[in-house]
C-alpha positions as CSV (number, residue, x, y, z in Angstrom):
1,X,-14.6,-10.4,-11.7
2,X,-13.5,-12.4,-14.7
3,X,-9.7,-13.9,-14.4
4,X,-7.6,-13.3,-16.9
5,X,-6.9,-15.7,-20.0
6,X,-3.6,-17.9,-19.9
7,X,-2.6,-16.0,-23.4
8,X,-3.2,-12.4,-21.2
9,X,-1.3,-13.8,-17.8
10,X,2.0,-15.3,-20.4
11,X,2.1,-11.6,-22.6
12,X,2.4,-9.4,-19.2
13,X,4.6,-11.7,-17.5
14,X,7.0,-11.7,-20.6
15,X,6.7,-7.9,-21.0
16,X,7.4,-7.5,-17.1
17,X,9.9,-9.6,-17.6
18,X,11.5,-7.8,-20.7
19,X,11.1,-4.4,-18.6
20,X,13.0,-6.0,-15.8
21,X,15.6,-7.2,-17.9
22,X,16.4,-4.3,-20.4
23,X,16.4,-1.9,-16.6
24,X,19.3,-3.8,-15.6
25,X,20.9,-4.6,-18.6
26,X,21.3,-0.7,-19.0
27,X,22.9,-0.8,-15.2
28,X,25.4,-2.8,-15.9
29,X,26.3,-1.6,-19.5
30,X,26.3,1.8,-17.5
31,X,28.3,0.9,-14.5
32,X,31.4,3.2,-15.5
33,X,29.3,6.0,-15.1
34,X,27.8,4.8,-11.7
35,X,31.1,4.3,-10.0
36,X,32.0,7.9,-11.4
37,X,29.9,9.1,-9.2
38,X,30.4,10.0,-5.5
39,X,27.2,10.4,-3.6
40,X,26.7,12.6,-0.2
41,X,24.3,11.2,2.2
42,X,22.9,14.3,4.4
43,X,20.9,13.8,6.8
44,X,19.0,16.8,6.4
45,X,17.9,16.2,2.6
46,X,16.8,12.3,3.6
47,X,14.6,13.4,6.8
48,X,13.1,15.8,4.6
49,X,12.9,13.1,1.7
50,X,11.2,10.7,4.2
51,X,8.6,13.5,5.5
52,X,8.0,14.3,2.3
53,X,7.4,10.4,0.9
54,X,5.3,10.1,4.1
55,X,2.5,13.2,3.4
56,X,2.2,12.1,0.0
57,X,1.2,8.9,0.9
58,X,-1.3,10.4,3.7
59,X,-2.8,13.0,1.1
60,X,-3.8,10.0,-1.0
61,X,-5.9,8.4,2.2
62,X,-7.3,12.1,2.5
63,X,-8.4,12.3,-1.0
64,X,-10.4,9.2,0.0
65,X,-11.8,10.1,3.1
66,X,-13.0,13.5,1.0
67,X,-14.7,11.1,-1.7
68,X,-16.4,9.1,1.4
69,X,-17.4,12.6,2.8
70,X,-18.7,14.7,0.0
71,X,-20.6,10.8,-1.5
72,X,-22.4,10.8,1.8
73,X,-20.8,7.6,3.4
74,X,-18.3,9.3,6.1
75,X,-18.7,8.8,9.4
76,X,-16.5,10.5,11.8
77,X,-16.1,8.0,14.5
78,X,-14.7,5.3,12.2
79,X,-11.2,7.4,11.4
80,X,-9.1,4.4,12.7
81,X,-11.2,1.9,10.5
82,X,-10.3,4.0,7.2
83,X,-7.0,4.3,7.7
84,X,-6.9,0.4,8.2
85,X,-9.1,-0.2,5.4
86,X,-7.4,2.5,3.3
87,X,-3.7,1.0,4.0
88,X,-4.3,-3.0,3.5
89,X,-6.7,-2.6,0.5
90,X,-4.0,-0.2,-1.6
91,X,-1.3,-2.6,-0.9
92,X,-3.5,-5.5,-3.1
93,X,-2.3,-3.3,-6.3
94,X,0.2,-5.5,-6.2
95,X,-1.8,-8.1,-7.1
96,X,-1.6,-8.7,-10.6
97,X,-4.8,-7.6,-12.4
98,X,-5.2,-5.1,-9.7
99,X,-9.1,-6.3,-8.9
100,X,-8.3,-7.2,-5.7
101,X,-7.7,-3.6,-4.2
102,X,-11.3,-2.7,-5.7
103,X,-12.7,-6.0,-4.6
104,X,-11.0,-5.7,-0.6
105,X,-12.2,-2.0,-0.4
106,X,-15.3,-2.5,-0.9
107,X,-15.6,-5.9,0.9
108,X,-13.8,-4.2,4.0
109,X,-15.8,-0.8,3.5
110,X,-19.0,-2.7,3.8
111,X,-18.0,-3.5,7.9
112,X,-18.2,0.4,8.3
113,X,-21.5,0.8,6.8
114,X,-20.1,1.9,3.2
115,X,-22.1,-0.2,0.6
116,X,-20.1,-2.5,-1.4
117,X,-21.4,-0.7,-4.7
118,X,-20.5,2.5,-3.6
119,X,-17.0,1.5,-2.3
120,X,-16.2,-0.3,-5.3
121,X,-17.4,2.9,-7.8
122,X,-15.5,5.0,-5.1
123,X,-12.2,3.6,-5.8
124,X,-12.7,3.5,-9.4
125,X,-13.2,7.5,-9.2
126,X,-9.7,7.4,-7.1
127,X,-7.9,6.0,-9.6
128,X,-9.7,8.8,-11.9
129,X,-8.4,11.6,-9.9
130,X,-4.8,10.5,-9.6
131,X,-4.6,9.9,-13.1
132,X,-5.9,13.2,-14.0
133,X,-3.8,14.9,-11.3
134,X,-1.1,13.1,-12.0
135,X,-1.4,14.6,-15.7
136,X,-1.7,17.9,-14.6
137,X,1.5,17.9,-12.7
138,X,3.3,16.1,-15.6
139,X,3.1,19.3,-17.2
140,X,5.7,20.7,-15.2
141,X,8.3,18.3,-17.2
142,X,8.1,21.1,-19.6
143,X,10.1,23.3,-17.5
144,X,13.3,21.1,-19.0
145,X,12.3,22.2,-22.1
146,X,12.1,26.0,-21.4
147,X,15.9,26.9,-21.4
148,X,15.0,29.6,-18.6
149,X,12.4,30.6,-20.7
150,X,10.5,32.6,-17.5
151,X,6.9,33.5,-19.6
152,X,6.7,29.5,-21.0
153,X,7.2,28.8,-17.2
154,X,4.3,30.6,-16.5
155,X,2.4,29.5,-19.3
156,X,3.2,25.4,-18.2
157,X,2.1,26.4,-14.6
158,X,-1.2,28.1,-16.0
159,X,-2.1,25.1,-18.0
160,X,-1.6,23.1,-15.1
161,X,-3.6,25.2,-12.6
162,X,-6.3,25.1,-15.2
163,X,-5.9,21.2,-16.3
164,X,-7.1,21.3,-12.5
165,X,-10.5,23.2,-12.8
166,X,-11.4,21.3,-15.7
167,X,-11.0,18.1,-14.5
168,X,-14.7,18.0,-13.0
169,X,-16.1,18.6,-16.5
170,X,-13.9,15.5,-18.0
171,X,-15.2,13.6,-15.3
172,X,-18.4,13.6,-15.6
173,X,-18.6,13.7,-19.3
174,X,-16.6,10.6,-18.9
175,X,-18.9,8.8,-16.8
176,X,-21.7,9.9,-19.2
177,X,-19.9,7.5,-21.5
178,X,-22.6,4.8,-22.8
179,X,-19.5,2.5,-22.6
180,X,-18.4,3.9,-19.3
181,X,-21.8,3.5,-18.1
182,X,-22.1,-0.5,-18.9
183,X,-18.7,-1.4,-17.7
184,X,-18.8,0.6,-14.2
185,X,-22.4,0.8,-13.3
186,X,-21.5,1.0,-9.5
187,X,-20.6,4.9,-10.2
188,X,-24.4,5.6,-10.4
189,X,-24.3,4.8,-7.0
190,X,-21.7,7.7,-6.4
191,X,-23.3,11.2,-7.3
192,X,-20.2,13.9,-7.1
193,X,-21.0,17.1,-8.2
194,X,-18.1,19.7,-9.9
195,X,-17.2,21.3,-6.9
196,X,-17.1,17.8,-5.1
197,X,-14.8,16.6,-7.9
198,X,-12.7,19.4,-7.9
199,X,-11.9,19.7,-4.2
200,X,-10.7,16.0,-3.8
201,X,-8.5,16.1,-6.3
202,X,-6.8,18.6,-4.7
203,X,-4.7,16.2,-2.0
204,X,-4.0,13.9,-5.1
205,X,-2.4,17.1,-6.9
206,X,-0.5,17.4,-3.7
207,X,0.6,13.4,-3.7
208,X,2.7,14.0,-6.7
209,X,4.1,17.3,-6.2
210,X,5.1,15.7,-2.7
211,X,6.5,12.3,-4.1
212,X,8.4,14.7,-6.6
213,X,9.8,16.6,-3.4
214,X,10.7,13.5,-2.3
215,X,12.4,12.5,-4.9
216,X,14.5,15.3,-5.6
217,X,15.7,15.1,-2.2
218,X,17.0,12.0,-2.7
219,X,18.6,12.1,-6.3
220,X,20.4,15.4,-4.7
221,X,22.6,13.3,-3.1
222,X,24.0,11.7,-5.7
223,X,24.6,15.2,-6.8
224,X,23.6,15.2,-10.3
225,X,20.4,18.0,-10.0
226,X,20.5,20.7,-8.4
227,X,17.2,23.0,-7.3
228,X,16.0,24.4,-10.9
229,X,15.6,21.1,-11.4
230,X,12.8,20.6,-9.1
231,X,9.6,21.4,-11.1
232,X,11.0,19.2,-13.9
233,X,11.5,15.8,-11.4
234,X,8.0,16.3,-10.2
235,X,7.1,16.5,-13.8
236,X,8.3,13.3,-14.4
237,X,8.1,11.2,-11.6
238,X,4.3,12.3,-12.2
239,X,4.4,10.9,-15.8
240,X,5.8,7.7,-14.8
241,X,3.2,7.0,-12.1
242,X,0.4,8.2,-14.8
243,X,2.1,5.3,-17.2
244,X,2.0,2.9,-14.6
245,X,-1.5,3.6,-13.5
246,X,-3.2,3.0,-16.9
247,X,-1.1,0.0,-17.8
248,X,-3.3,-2.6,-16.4
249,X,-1.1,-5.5,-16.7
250,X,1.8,-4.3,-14.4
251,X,1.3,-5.0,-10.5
252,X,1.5,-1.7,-8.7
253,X,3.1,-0.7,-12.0
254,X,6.3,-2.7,-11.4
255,X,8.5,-2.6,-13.9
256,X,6.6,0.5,-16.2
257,X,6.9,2.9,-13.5
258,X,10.6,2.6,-13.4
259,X,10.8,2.1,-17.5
260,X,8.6,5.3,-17.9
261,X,11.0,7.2,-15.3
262,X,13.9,5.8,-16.5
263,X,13.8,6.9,-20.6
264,X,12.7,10.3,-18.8
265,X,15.8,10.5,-16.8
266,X,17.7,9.0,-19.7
267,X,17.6,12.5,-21.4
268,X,19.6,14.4,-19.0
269,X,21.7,11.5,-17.3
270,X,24.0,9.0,-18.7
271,X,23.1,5.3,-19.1
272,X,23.1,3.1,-16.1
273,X,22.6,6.4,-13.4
274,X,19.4,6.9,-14.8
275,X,18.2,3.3,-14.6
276,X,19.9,2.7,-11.4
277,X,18.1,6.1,-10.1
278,X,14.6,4.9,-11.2
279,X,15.2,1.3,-9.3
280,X,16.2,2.8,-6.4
281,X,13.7,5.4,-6.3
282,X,10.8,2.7,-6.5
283,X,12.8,0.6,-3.8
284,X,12.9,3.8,-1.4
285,X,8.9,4.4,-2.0
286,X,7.5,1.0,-1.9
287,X,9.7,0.8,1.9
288,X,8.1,4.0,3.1
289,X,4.6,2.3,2.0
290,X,5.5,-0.6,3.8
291,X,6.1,1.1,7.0
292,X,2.9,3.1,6.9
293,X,1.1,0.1,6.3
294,X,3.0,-1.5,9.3
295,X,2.4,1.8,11.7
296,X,-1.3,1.9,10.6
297,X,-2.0,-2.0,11.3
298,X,-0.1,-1.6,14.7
299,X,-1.4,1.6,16.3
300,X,-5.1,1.1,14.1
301,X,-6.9,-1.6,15.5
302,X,-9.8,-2.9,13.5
303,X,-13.6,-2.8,14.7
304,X,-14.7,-5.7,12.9
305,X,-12.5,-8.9,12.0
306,X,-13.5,-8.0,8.7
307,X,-10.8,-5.5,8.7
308,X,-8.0,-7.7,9.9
């Protein structure tokens, strides 16, 4: 992999920077409104927020584990492996440029008999599949546009059902792409067909409707939604990640993630809660991430010490 240019590494460092800044510049112009509010930790609502957080996290290892199975490269007896694999590779997206995650995949993949071609195409298809899920769940932002409009519910939830079904056609017409083609070769070593495509996107569906559960949960204590608000938070929270996924320059989208959430949020909550809320939903995630990562590297031991 090429490194990036000096111009390249001083743009995204300033625009991370300017992200950064504006997020809490709006915190503190807000502050009036923060201190107006008077939040109710229950215990009930952050247990389930933290089971939920959890899941979401473990469907994304599943949707891997289905890509591994339906590509021909699982093997049953190295479950422990994956997860370890899985778990230290995804927290490299924090790496700027976000080449190492591909790079340590594969290179770790390769101890448990996954070729490095097809472990580096396999993760480029993962990041395919949550962006297209994550689209398809976006949808449901519309629902704070519908007023209690009951048949334009049903018509968002439609499009979104059948956003899911076409996604195996998008997918490989995209990687039928001439340009696709010569900048990814690995994913001719990956041969998915529609039905293979189609059923692993399913647990990446279920990672942002869960992340959205997650977060509702938690913003409900600061008592500013209540539950028709639901389908609309997963709506968004799923845009944000969608943002931060394509915009190569943030690490682990810092800093766009909570941009993208906060202008969202910024329509139905005043200045300063709505920043503060996107901050402090990326510091509750990225702490949940951390202790799976910890869990999996204490009670997965490695096979190889390729994998430590």
């Amino acid at each position: 992999m090429r490194s990036r240019s000096p111009v390249y590494n001083a743009i995204r460092v300033v625009l991370l920077a300017a992200i950064v800044g504006y997020l809490l510049w709006q915190v503190v112009a807000g502050r009036e409104a923060l201190l107006s509010l008077s939040p109710q930790w229950e215990a009930l609502s952050l247990a389930g927020a933290f089971v939920a957080a959890v899941i979401a996290y473990q469907c994304l290892f599943l949707g891997w584990v289905m890509l591994l199975r339906r590509s021909g490269h699982y093997d049953s007896g190295n479950t422990s492996s994956y997860l370890r694999i899985w778990w230290v590779s995804y927290l490299y997206r924090y790496v700027p440029g976000k080449v190492l995650l591909v790079v340590e995949r594969a290179r770790m993949g390769s101890a448990v008999g996954i070729p490095v071609a097809a472990g580096a195409a396999l993760t480029i298809v993962e990041t395919l599949l949550a962006i297209l899920a994550g689209s398809a769940v976006s949808l449901l932002a519309i629902s704070y546009y519908a007023a209690g409009d009951v048949p334009l519910l049903f018509g968002v939830a439609a499009i979104a059902v059948g956003a899911v079904f076409v996604f195996p056609a998008g997918f490989r017409l995209l990687c039928s792409l001439p340009f696709v083609r010569q900048r990814y070769p690995e994913l001719e070593t990956v041969s998915l067909s529609s039905r293979d495509v189609l059923a692993s996107v399913l647990p990446y569906v279920a990672h942002y409707l869960l992340l959205g559960v997650s977060f509702f949960l938690l913003s409900r204590s600061l008592q500013v939604f209540d539950r028709t608000d639901l389908a609309g938070l997963c709506g968004i929270y799923a845009l944000s990640h969608v943002i931060s996924l394509v915009a190569l320059f943030a690490p682990g989208g810092l800093g766009v993630r909570e941009g993208a959430l906060a202008v969202q949020l910024g329509r139905i909550l005043p200045n300063g809660v709505a920043e503060a809320l996107a901050i402090g939903v990326r510091i509750w995630f990225t702490l949940i991430e951390l202790l799976c990562y910890f869990a999996v590297l204490v009670f997965c031991a490695s096979k190889s010490d390729r994998l430590r």
